[in-house]
C-alpha positions as CSV (number, residue, x, y, z in Angstrom):
1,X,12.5,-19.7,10.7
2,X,9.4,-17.5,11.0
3,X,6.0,-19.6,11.7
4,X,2.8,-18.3,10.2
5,X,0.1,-18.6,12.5
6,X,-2.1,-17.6,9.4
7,X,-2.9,-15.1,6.5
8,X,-6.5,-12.9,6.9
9,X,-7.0,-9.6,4.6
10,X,-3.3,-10.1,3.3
11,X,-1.8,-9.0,6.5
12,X,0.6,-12.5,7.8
13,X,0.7,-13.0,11.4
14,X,3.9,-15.0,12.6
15,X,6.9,-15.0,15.5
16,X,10.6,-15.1,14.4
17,X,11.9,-18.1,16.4
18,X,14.7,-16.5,17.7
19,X,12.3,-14.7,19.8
20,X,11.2,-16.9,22.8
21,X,13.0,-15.1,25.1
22,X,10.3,-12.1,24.8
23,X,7.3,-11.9,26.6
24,X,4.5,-13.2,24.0
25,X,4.2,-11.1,21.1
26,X,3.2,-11.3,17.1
27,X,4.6,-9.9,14.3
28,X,2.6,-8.7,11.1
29,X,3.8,-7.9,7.6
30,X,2.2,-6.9,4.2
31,X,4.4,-5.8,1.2
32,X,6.6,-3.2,2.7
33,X,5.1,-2.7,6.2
34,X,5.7,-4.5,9.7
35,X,4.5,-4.0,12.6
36,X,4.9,-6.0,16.4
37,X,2.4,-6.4,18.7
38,X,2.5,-7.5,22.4
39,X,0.1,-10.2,23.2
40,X,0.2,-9.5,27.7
41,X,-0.2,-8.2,29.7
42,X,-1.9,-6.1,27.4
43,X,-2.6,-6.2,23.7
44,X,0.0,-3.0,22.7
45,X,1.9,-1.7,19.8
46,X,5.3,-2.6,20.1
47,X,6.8,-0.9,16.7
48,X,5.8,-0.3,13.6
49,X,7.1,1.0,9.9
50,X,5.2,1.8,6.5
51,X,1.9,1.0,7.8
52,X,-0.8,3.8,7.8
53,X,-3.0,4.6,10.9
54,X,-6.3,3.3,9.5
55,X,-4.2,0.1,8.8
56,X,-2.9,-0.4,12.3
57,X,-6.2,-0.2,13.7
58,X,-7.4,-2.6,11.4
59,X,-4.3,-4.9,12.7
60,X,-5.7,-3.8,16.3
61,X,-8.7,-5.3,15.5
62,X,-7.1,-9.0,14.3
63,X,-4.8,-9.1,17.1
64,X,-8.2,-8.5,19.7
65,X,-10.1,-11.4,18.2
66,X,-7.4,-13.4,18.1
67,X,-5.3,-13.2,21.2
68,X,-5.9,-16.6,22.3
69,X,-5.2,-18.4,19.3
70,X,-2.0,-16.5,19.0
71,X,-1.1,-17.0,22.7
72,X,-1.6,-20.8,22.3
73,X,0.6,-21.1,19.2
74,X,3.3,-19.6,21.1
75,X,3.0,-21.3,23.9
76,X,3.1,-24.4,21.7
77,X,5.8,-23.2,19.6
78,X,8.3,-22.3,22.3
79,X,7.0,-24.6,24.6
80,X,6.6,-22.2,27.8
C-alpha cells in the first residue's frame, strides 16, 4: 500500500507503508521518474531517477510549501 497525500502539476506525492521505520520522508513519481525526499531535519534529496534538473527543483519547490502537511500525514499514517 502506497498513500497519496495528493496530486499537484501531475507530480503524486505519497509514502510506501513499509516505510515507517525511516525518518519522515515523501516519495514523488510522474510517468517514468521518482524521486525521495527527506522531510527533517532538513528538506533534502534523498534519490532520484529520470527526472530532469529543472523538474527537481520544481519538486523542491512542492515539498517547501508543503512540509507540514506532509509531516502531519505521516505522523498520522504511522502513528509516531
Amino acid at each position: 500500500m502506497s498513500p497519496t497525500v495528493f496530486i499537484i502539476d501531475g507530480y503524486r506525492f505519497f509514502f510506501f507503508s513499509e516505510e515507517g521505520t525511516e525518518r519522515p520522508h515523501i516519495h514523488i513519481r510522474k510517468t517514468r521518474g521518482l524521486c525521495k525526499f527527506w522531510l527533517i531535519p532538513a528538506i533534502k534529496l534523498a534519490k532520484s531517477s529520470n527526472f530532469k534538473l529543472f523538474e527537481l527543483k520544481r519538486i523542491e519547490s512542492i515539498v517547501i510549501e508543503n512540509r507540514e502537511i506532509f509531516l502531519g500525514r505521516w505522523h498520522e499514517f504511522f502513528g509516531r
